[in-house]
C-alpha positions in Angstrom: -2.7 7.3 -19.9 -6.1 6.3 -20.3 -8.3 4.0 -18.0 -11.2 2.1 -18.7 -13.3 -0.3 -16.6 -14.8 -3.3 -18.1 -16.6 -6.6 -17.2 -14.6 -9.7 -16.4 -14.9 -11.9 -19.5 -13.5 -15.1 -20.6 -11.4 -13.1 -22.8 -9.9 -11.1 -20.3 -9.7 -13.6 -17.8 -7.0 -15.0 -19.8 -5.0 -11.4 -20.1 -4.9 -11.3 -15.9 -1.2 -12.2 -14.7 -0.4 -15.8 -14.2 -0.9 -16.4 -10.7 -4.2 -14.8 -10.8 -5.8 -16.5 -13.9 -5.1 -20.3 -12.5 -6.3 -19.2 -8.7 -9.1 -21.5 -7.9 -8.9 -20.4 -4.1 -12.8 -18.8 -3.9 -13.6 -20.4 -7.1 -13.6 -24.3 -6.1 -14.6 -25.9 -2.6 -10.9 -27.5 -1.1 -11.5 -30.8 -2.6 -12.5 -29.4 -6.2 -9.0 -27.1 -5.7 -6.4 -29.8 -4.7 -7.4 -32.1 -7.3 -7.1 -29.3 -9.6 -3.8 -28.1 -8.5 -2.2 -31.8 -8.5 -2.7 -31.0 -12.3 -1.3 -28.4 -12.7 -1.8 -24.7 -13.7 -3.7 -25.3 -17.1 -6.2 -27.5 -15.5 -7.0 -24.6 -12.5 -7.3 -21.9 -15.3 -9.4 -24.3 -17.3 -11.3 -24.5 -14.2 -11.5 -20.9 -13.4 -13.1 -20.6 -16.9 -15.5 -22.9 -16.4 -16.5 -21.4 -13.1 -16.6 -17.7 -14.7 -18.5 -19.0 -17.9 -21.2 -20.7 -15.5 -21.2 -17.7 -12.8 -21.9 -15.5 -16.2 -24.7 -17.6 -17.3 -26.8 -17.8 -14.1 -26.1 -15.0 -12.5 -24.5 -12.4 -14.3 -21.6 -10.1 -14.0 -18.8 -10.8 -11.5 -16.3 -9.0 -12.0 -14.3 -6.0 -13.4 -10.9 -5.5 -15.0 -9.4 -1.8 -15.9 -7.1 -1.3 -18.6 -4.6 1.6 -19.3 -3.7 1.7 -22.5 -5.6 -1.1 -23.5 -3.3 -3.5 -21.1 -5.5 -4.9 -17.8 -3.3 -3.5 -15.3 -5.9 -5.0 -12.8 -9.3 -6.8 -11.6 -12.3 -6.9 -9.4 -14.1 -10.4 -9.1 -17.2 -10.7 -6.9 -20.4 -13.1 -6.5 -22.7 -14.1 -4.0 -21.3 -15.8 -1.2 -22.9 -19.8 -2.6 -20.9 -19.3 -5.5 -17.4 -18.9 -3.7 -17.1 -22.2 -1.6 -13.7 -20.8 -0.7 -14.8 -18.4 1.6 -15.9 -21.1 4.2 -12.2 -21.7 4.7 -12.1 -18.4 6.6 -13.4 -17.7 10.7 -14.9 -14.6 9.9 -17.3 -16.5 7.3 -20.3 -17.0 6.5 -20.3 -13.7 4.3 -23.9 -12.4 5.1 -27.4 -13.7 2.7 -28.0 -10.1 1.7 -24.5 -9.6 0.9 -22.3 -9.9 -2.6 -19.0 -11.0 -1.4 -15.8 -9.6 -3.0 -13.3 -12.5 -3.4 -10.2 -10.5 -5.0 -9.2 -6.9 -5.4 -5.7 -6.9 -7.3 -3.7 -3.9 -9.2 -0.4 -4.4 -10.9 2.9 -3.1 -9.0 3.7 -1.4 -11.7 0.2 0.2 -11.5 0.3 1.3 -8.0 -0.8 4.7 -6.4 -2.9 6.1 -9.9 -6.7 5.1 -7.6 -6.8 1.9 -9.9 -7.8 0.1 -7.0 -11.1 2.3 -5.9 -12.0 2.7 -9.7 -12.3 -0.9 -9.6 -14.5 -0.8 -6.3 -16.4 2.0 -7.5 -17.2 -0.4 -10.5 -18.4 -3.1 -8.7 -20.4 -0.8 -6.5 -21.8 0.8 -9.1 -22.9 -2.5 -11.1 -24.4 -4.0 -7.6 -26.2 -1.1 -7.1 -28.2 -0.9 -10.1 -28.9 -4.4 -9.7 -30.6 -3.9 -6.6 -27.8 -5.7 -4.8 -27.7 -4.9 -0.6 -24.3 -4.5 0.1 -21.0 -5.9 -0.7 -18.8 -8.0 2.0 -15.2 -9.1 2.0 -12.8 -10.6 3.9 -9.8 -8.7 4.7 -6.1 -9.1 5.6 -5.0 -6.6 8.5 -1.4 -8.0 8.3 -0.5 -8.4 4.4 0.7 -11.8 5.3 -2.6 -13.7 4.3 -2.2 -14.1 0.5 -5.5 -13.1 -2.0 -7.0 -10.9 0.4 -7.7 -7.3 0.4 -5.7 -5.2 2.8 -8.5 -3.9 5.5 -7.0 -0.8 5.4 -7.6 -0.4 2.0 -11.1 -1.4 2.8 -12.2 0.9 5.6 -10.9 3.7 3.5 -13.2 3.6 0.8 -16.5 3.1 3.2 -16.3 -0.6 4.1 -16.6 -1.0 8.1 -15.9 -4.0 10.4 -18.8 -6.1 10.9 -17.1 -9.1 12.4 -13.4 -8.1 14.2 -10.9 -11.0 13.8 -7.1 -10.0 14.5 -5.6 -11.2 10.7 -9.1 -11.3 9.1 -12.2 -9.4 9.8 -15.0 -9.2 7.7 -15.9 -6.0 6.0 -19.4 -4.5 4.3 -19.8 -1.8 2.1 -23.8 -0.7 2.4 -25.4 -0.3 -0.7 -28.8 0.3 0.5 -28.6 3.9 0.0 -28.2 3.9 -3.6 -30.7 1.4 -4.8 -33.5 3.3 -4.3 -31.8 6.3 -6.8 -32.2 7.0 -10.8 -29.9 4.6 -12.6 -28.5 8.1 -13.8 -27.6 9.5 -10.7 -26.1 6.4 -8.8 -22.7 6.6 -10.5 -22.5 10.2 -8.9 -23.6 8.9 -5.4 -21.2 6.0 -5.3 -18.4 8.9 -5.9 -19.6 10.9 -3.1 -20.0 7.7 -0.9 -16.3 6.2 -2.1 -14.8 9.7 -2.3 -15.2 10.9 0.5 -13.9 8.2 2.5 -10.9 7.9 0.4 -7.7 7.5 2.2 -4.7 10.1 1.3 -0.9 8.7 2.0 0.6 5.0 1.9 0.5 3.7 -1.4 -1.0 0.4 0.2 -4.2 2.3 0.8 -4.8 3.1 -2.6 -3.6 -0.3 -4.4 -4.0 -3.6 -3.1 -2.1 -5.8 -4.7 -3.7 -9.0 -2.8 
């Protein structure tokens, strides 16, 4: 089946699976998000689009969706930490100023266990990198119970390591610094090495988060 990674796009914002594309959770400070929510689903994906159309404009990509045969089976969406007010909700926060955060990492059940999940980290690490971006930070779930969080695990087998402990949610960094200082043509290649060789073999929960 082919697979092919693209930027997140107002258009296929709107092809992510319901609970995804009217999650305002990183998107809108808690205010913002329960007046949106006490409207109702249209009005939080109307406000995620507004939020991704801005993000877009001033800063530039922030995120990644991958398709198998042609359907988005499942997405990547990052920024820097000011423009996910969500994040502060967390103990393990502030996310670090040299830092992109990654806010969600989700794949399809039905997707699970094909590496969907670390193509779409390899994405992002591969678009940060030739932007001269530092690293990438995230806050985790080590239990699965926290809802829109990566699984750590997940995490810290693809090269992210703990930079704050927390016993449900630590904070996580993937260092870019290595790579920025590459060819454009040769970064791809090194994020491989750097992704693959860290990859975790085994539970399917390690190769596709679906949180």
């Amino acid at each position: 089946m082919p697979r092919r990674l693209a930027p997140l796009t107002r258009d296929s914002l709107d092809e992510l699976p319901a609970p995804c594309r009217a999650c305002t959770r990183w998107e809108l400070d808690a205010v913002s998000r329960a007046r949106a929510e006490a409207e109702g689903d249209d009005a939080c994906a109307a406000a995620k689009a507004d939020w991704l159309s801005a993000t877009l404009l001033d800063w530039g990509s922030c995120g990644q969706v991958v398709r198998v045969d042609g359907v988005v089976a499942g997405y990547a969406l990052y920024a820097p930490p000011a423009y996910l007010p969500g994040l502060a909700a967390y103990p393990t926060a502030p996310v670090a100023s040299d830092a992109v955060a990654l806010a969600a990492l989700r794949v399809e059940p039905e997707h699970s266990g094909r590496g969907l999940a670390r193509m779409l980290v390899q994405g992002m690490a591969t678009d940060l990198a030739r932007r001269g971006v530092r690293a990438v930070e995230a806050i985790a779930s080590t239990d699965g119970a926290t809802t829109c969080l990566v699984p750590a695990e997940f995490l810290l087998a693809v090269g992210f390591t703990t930079v704050r402990p927390h016993p449900r949610t630590p904070r996580l960094r993937l260092d870019l610094r290595s790579t920025v200082v590459w060819r454009e043509d040769v970064v791809e290649a090194a994020l491989d090495r750097l992704l693959g060789r860290r990859r975790a073999v085994g539970t399917l929960h390690r190769d596709d988060p679906t949180g």
